[in-house]
LOGUKOL-122960 format. One line per 10 residues: number of its first residue (from 1); for each residue x, y, z of C-alpha. Coordinates in Angstrom, 2 decimals. Layout:
NUM	X/Y/Z  ...
***
This chain:
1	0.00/0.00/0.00  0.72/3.36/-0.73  1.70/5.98/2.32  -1.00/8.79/2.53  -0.31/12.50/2.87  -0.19/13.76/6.12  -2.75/14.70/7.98  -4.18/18.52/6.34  -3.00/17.93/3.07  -4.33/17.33/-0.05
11	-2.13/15.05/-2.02  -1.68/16.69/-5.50  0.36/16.44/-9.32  2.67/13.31/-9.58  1.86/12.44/-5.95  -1.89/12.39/-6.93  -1.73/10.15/-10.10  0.60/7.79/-7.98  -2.11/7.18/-5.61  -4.65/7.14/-8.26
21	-2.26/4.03/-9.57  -1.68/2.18/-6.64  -5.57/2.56/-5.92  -6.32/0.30/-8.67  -4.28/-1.91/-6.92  -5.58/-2.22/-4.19  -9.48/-0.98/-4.50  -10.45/-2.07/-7.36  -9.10/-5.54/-7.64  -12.83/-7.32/-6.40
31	-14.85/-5.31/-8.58  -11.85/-5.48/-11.65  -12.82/-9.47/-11.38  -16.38/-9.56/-11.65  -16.12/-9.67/-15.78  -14.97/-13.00/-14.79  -18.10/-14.52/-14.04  -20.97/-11.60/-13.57  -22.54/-11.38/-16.89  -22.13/-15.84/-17.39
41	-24.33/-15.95/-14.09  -27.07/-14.38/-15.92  -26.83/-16.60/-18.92  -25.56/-19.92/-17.74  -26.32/-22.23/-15.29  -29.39/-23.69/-13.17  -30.55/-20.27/-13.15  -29.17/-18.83/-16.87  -31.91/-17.09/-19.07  -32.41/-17.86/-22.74
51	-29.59/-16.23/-24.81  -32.20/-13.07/-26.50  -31.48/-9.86/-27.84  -34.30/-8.85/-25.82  -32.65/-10.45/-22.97  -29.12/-9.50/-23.69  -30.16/-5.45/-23.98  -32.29/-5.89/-20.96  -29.20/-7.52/-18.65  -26.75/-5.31/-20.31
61	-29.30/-2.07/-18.92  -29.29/-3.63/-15.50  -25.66/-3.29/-15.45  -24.82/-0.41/-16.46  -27.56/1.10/-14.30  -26.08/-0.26/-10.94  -22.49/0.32/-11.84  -24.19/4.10/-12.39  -26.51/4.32/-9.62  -24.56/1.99/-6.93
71	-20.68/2.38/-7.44  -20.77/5.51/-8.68  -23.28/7.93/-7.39  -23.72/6.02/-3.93  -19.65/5.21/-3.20  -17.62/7.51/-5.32  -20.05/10.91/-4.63  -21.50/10.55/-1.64  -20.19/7.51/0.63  -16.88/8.65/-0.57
81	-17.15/11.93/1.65  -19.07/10.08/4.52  -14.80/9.66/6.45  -14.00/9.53/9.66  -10.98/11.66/9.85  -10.26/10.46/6.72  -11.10/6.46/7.40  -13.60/4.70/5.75  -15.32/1.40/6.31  -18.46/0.63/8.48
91	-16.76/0.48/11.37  -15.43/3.52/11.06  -18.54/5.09/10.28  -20.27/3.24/13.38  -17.34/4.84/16.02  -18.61/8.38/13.62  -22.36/8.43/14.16  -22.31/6.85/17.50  -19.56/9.57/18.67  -22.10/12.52/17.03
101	-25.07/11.24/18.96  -23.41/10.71/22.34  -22.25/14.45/22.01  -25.79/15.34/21.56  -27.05/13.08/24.08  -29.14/10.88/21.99  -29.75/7.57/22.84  -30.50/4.79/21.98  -27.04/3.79/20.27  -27.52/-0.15/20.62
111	-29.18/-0.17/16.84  -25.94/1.63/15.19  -23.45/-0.35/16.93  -25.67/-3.67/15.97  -25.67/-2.71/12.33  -21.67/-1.84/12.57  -20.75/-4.98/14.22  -22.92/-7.22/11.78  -22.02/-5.43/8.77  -18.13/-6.09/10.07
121	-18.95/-9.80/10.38  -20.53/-9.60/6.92  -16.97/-7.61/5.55  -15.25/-10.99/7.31  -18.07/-13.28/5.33  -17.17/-11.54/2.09  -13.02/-12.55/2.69  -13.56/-15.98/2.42  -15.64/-16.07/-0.78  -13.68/-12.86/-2.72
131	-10.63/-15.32/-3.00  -12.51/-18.36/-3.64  -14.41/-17.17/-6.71  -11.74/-14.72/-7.93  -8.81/-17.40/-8.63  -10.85/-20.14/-9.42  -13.19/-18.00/-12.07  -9.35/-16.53/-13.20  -8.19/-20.31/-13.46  -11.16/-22.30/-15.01
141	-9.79/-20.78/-18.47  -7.93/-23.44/-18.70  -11.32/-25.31/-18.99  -11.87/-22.90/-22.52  -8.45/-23.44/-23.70  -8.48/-26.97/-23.08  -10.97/-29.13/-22.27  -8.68/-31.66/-21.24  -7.35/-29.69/-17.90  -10.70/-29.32/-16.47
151	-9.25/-31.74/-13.91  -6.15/-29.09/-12.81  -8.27/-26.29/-11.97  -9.09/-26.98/-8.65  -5.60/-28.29/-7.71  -4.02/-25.26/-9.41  -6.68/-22.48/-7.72  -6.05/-24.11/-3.91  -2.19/-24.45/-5.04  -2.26/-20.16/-5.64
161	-4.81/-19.79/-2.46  -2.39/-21.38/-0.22  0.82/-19.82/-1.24  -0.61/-16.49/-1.61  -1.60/-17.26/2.84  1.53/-18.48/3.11  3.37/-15.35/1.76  1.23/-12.85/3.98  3.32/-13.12/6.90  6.41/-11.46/4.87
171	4.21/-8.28/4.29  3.42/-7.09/0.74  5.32/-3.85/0.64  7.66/-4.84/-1.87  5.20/-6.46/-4.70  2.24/-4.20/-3.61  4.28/-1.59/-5.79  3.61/-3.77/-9.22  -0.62/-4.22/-8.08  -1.35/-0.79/-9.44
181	0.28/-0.82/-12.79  -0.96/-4.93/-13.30  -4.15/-3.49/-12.29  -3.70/-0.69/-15.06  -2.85/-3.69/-17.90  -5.74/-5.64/-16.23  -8.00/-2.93/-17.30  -6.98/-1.59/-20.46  -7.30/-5.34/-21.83  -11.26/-5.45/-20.08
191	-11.19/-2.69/-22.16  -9.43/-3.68/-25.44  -11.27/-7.33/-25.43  -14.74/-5.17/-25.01  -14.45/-2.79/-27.76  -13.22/-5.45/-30.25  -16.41/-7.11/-30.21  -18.37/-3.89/-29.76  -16.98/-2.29/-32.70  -18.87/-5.55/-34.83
201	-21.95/-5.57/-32.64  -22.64/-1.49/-32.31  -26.31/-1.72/-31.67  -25.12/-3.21/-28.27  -24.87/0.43/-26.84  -28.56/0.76/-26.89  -28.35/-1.16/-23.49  -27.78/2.53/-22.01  -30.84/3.09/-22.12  -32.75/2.25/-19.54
211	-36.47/1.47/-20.87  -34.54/-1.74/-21.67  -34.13/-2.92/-17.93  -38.14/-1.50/-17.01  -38.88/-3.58/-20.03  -37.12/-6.79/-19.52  -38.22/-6.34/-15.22  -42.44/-5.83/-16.86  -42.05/-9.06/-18.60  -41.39/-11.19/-15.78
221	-40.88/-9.81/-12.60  -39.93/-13.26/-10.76  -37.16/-13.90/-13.75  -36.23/-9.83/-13.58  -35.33/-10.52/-9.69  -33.54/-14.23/-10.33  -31.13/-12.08/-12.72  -30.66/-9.05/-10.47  -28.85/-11.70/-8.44  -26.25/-12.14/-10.95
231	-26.32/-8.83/-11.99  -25.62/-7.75/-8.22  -22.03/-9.47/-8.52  -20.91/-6.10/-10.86  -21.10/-3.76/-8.02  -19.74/-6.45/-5.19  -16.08/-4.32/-4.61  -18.12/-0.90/-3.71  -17.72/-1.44/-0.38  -13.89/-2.10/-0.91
241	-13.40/1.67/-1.83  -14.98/3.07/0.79  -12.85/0.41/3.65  -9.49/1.04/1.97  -10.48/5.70/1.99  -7.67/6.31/4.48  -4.86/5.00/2.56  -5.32/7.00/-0.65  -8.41/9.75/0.00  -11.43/10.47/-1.90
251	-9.23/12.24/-5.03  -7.29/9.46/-5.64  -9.94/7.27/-5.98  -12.27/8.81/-7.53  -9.61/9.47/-10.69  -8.82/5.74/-10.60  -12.62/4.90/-10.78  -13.48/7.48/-13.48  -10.49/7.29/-15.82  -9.44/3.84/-16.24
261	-11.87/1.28/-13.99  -15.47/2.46/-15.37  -14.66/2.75/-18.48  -12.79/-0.41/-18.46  -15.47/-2.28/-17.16  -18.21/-1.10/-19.02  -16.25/-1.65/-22.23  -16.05/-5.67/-21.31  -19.49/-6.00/-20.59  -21.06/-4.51/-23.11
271	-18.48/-6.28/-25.37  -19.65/-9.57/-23.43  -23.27/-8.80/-24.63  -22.02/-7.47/-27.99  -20.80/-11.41/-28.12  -23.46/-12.69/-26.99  -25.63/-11.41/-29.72  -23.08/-12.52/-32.44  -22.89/-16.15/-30.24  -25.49/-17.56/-28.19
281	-23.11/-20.79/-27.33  -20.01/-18.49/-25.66  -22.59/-17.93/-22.66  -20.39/-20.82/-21.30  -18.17/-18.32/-20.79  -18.54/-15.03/-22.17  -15.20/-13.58/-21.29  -12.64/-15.51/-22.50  -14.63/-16.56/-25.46  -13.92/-12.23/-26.08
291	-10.03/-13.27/-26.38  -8.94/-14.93/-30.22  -7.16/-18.36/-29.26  -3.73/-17.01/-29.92  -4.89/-14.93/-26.37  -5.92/-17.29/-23.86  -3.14/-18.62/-21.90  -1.58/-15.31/-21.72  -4.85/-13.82/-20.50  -5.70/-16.49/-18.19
301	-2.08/-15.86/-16.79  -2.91/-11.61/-16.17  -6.57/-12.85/-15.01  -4.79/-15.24/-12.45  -2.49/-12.02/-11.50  -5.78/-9.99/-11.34  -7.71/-12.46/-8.84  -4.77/-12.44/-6.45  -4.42/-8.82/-5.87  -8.15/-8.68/-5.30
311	-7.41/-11.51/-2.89  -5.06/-9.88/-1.29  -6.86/-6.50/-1.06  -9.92/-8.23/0.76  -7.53/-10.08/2.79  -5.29/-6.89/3.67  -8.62/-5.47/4.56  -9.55/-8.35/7.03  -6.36/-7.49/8.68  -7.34/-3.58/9.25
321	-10.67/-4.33/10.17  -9.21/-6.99/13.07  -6.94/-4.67/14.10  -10.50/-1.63/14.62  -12.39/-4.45/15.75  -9.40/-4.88/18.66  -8.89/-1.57/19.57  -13.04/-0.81/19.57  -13.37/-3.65/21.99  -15.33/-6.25/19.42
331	-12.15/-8.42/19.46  -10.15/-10.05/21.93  -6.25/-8.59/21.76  -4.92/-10.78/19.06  -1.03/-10.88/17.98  -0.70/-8.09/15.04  2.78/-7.84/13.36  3.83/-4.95/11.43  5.41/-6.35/8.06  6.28/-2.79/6.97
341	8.13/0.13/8.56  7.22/2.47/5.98  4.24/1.77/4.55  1.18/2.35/6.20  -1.54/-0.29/7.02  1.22/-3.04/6.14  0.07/-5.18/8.96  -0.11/-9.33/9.61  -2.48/-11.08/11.95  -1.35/-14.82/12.59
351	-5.36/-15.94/13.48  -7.47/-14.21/10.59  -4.80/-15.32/8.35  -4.65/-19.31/8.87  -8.85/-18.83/9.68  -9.54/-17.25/6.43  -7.05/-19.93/4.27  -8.94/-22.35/6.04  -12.45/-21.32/4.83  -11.02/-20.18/1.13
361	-10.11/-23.42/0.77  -13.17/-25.27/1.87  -15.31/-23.53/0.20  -13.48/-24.02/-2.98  -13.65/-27.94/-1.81  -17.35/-27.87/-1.21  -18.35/-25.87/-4.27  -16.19/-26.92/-7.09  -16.55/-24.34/-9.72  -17.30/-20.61/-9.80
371	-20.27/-20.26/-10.36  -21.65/-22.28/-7.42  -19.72/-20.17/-5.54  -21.61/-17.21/-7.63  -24.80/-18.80/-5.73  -23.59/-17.76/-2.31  -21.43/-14.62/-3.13  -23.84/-11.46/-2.90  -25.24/-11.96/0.10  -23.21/-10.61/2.48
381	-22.31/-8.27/0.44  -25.88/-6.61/-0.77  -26.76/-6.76/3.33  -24.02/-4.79/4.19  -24.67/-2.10/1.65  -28.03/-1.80/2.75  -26.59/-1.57/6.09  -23.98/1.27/5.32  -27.28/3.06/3.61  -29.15/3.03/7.16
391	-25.83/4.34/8.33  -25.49/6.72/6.31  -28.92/8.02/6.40  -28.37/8.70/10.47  -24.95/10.05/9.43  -26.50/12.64/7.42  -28.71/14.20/10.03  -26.45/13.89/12.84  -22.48/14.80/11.49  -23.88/16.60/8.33
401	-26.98/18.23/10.07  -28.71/17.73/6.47  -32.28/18.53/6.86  -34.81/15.81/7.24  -36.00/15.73/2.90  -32.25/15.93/1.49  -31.40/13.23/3.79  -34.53/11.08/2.91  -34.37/11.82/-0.16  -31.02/10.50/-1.30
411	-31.14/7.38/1.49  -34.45/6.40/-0.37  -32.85/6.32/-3.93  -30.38/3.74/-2.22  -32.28/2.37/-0.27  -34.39/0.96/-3.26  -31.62/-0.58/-5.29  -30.16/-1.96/-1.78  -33.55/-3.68/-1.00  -34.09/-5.06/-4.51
421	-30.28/-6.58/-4.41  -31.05/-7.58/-1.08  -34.24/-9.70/-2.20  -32.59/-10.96/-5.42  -29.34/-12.47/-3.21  -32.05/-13.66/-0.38  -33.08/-16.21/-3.22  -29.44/-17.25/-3.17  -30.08/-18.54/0.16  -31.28/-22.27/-0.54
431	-28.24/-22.35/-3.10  -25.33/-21.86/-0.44  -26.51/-18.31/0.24  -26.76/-19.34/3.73  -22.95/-20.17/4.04  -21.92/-16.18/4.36  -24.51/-15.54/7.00  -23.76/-18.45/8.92  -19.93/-17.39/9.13  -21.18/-13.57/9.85
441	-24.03/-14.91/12.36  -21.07/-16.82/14.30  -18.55/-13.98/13.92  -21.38/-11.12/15.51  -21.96/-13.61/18.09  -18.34/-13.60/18.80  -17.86/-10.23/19.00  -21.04/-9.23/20.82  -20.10/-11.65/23.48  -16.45/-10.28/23.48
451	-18.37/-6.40/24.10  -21.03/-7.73/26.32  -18.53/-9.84/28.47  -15.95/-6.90/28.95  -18.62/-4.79/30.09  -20.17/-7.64/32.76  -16.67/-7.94/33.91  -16.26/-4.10/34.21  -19.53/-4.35/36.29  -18.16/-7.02/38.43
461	-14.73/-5.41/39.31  -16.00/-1.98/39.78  -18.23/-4.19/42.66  -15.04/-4.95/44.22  -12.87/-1.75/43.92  -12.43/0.76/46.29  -12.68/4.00/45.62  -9.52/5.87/44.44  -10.23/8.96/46.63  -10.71/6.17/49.64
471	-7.48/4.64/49.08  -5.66/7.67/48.98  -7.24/8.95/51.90  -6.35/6.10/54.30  -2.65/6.05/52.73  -2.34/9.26/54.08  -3.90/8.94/56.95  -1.76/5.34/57.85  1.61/5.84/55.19  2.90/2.17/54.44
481	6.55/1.46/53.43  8.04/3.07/50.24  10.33/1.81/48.55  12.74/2.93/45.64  11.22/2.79/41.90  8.34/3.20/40.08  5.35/1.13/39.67  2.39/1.67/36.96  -0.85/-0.18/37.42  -2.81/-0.58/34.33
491	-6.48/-0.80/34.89  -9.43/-0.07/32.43  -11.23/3.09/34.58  -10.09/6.15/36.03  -11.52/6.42/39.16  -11.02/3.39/40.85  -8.32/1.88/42.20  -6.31/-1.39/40.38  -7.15/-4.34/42.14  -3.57/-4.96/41.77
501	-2.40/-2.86/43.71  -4.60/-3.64/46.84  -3.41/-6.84/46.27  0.19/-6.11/46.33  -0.24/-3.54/49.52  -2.36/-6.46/51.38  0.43/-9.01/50.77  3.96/-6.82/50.92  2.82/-3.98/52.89  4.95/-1.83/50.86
511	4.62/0.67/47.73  6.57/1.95/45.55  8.36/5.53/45.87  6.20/6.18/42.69  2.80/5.19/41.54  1.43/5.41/37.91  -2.16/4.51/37.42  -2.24/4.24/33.69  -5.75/3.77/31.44  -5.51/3.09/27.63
521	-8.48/4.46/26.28  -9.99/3.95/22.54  -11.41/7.13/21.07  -14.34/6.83/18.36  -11.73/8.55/16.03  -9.06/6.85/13.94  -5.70/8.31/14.94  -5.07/10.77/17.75  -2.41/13.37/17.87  0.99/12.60/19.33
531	0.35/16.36/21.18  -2.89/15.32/22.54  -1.74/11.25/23.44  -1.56/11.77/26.99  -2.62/13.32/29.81  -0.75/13.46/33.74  -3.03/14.27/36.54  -0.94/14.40/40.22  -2.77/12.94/43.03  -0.23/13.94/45.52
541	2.53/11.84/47.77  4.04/10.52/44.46  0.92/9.59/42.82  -0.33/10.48/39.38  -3.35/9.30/37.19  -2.09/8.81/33.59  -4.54/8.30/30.56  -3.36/7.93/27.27  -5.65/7.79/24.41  -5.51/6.56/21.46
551	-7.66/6.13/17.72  -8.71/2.92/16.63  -6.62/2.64/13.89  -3.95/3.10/16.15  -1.12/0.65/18.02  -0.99/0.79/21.97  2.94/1.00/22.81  3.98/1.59/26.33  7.04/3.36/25.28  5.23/5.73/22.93
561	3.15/6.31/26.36  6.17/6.35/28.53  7.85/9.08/25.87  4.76/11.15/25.91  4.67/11.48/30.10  7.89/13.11/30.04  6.85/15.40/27.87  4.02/16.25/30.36  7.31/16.18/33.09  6.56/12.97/33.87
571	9.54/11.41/34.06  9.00/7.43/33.86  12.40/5.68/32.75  11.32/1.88/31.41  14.22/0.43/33.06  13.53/-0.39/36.24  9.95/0.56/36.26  7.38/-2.21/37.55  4.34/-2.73/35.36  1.28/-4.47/37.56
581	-1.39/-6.34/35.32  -4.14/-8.05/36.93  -5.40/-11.17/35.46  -8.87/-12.71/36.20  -9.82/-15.99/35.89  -13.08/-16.29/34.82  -16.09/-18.54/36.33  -19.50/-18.77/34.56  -23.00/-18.24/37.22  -26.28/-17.89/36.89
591	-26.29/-13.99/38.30  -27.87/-11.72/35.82  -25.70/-10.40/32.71  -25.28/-13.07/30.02  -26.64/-16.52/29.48  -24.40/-19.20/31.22  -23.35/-20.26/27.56  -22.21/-17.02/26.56  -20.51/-16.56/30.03  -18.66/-19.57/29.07
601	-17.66/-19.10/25.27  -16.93/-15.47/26.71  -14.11/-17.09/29.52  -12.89/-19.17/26.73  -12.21/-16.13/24.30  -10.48/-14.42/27.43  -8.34/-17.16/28.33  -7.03/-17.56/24.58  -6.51/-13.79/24.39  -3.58/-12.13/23.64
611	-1.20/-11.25/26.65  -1.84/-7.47/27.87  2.44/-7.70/27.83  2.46/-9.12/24.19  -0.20/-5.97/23.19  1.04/-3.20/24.91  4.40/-4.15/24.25  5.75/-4.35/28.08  9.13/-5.71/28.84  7.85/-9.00/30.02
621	10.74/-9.28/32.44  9.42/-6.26/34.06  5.54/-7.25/34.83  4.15/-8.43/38.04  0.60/-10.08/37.23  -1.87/-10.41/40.55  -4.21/-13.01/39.60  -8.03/-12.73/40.66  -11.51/-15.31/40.29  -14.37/-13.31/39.23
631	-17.73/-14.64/38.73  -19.63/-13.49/36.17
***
């Protein structure tokens, strides 16, 4: 990935067009595929309509209306602007709308953060299937070029899968500079192969019109909404542009879309239909049928190259949402490795890595060809735009102030097309539709029980603490022991006291000379300001309340918080400094909170967690963890 401009800036010139580059890289790489296999869906198959002019003009209208209406109105003119302090993504835009209406006072939030976290478990549905139909869609050319290695294709598509998981862990800083100019041959050859049969088929363009999709929708409405289902798999990378806004910004973009991916796109498709008129029988598979024989290897080779960057944009994109997800409080602290120390957003988590292989590759298994696959992609995908629609729509009113019609009024031109996907795909259901919302059904369950549990275990230790002001009070009152050094309790509210240290005074009967309460707090923001990291409150006889704060596409460090004290003259040197964790072992019960079952998958997530040490990057030969049973 490309760095961004800093923060204020408007990247510009050379910069500009280099971003606009590398954004094809890494945006458009899903919705660069769909030529693959989008248009074949409507025309072959279980569910494949009869090869018509009628038919072909009326499919043809359908697309080019949602690539209009969806991808480019919706995303690129007014998602697009819908940031975060510059981050996109629904998570993003959940921490946006839920910050605006807590400011106001406005309540309830539950419904926003619902539709965040679900659409988020949807984004995580969409990772497993993205990979599976790109490469094997990319690969089964070898199926058109020779019938005789039908039998390699699925060895050959989990053979790419699996090295391109393997090779995650070494970051892709250093090939991620050839995705965007791949990306740029990718396209201009959509576009070549589409205008080469458009050129012999002109009357093709007529599909722009769109009396042709009200027509071919009047004569059958049940068939109309069968096809939309198909024709929803040309829009399913909108969402991709909008998740990867912070690395390259709305400008960027927005050139990439309207200079070389729209056109690109709508060149091949209409040059798919233009073939389709000329001959019925490529329906089999209307893209490479576009390339003369001389072609095929060589463009199954750059359609191969083309599914694994939009691969590895979806899976890059799992990573960054893990990492929000972490830092919001959805996730459990999970081991996140920085592959890059340049490039921003180059991270590597171990666990969504090996989890996602896993399900790419059984779902290539269990499906077998493309467009099966076709059957269940959509569905995740159409809910969460609908989703990021309602979203929006509260955005709108709340961050925009846009008055009550303006804000209708555009949500209901979206929200239209985003119930009529979502109906088409809901047929998809009975076909393996249901395999995406199982995974995101299990994955919100995870994470609401990861939120739900942290805040039941809040509950439960604030029941216990004593208040700060108390403890401070009787210290003074009856002074124990000091002794030389520093210690720094981390605990997750300000104004109580770590159980930790009550512990440690009730056992030693000593503290230390110096005493640090430290509180890492998330803001609903992406990054916070180096300036504005921390803040150092004295409490008096050597104690001081530190909270640093940080955005949620942001990594904790405990030297970065360290470094930032003694710029507020706090002067905390890391050697020799004592860092007190507490660590609760967790006990299901029957009191009120969460079901027993929850309480227990809840324990189990905390037990497999990452190490507060491991996350907040503490000197492990320099913590002291006090161990506690809680019942929850």
């Amino acid at each position: 990935m490309t760095p961004r401009s800093e923060p204020g800036t408007a990247p510009r010139g050379r910069y500009l067009l280099t971003l606009a580059l590398a954004a094809l890289g890494v945006v458009y790489g899903d919705i660069g595929t769909s030529p693959l296999y989008a248009l074949r869906e409507s025309f072959y198959g279980q569910h494949g309509i009869a090869v018509t002019p009628g038919n072909v003009l009326g499919v043809l209208s359908l697309v080019f209306w949602s690539l209009v209406i969806v991808v480019t109105i919706k995303y690129h003119i007014v998602i697009i602007r819908a940031d975060n302090k510059g981050e996109g993504g629904v998570l993003a835009l959940m921490a946006l709308v839920n910050g605006a209406r807590l400011a106001r006072g406005l309540s309830p939030r539950r419904l926003m953060i619902v539709l965040g976290i679900f659409g988020s478990a949807l984004l995580y549905a969409d990772g497993g299937l993205t990979p599976a139909i790109s490469v094997l869609s990319a690969v089964e050319g070898l199926e058109v070029a020779t019938p005789a290695l039908a039998s390699w294709v699925l060895p050959v598509t989990l053979v790419i899968l699996v090295g391109l998981f393997l090779l995650q862990s070494r970051g892709t800083a250093r090939i991620g500079a050839l995705f965007g100019p791949v990306m740029l041959v990718w396209f201009a050859t959509l576009g070549v192969l589409g205008l080469s049969e458009i050129v012999h088929q002109p009357a093709v363009l007529a599909a722009v019109s769109p009396h042709h999709a009200v027509r071919f929708f009047a004569e059958a409405p049940g068939r109309g909404l069968i096809v939309l289902g198909a024709v929803f798999l040309v829009v399913t990378g909108g969402e991709a542009l909008y998740a990867d806004l912070g690395h390259f910004g709305h400008r960027a973009i927005q050139i990439a879309w309207f200079s070389v991916t729209f056109p690109g796109l709508l060149l091949n498709y209409f040059g798919q239909g233009a073939l389709l008129l000329r001959n019925p029988a490529a329906a089999e598979n209307p893209f490479y049928h576009l390339a003369p024989g001389w072609a095929l290897y060589p463009l199954i080779a750059l359609a191969t190259a083309a599914a694994v960057i939009a691969s590895q944009a979806v899976i890059s994109g799992a990573f960054s949402l893990t990492r929000q997800a972490v830092q919001l409080g959805y996730s459990p602290r999970l081991q996140i490795e920085h592959t890059s120390s340049r490039t921003i957003g180059q991270i590597y988590v171990p666990l969504v890595n090996w989890g996602l292989m896993l399900l790419t590759c059984v779902l290539v298994l269990s499906f077998e060809t493309s467009s099966r696959i076709a059957g269940a992609y959509g569905v995740a995908i159409s809910a969460l735009m609908l989703i990021t629609t309602l979203m929006f729509y509260v955005m709108s009113r709340e961050v925009w102030h846009w008055r009550f019609p303006r804000a209708a009024s555009v949500a209901a031109l979206f929200l239209v097309v985003d119930v009529l996907f979502v109906f088409a795909n809901a047929l998809k259901i009975r076909y393996g539709g249901w395999v995406p919302l199982a995974i995101a059904a299990t994955l919100f369950t995870l994470m609401t029980t990861w939120k739900s549990g942290r805040e039941v275990l809040a509950k439960r230790m604030q029941e216990k603490t004593v208040a700060l002001k108390m403890l401070l009070a009787d210290l003074a009152a009856e002074p124990p022991l000091r002794v030389p050094g520093t210690a720094v309790f981390l605990y997750g509210t300000t104004d109580g006291t770590p159980p930790a240290l009550v512990h440690n005074l009730a056992h030693n009967k000593v503290l230390h000379e110096r005493i640090v309460f430290l509180t890492m707090v998330t803001e609903d923001v992406p990054h916070v300001l180096p300036a504005e990291r921390v803040t150092v409150k004295p409490l008096g006889k050597g104690f001081y309340q530190v909270i640093a704060r940080y955005g949620f596409m942001d990594d904790p460090d405990i030297e970065d918080v360290l470094a930032a004290c003694q710029v507020k003259s706090l002067d905390i040197p890391i050697a020799g400094t004592t860092f007190f964790l507490g660590r609760e072992t967790l006990v299901a019960s029957d009191r009120p909170g969460m079901a027993q079952w929850r309480e227990s998958l809840f324990a189990f997530m905390s037990r497999n967690a990452l190490r507060a040490t491991a996350f907040f990057k503490i000197p492990a030969d320099q913590v002291f963890e006090v161990g506690a049973q809680v019942e929850l």
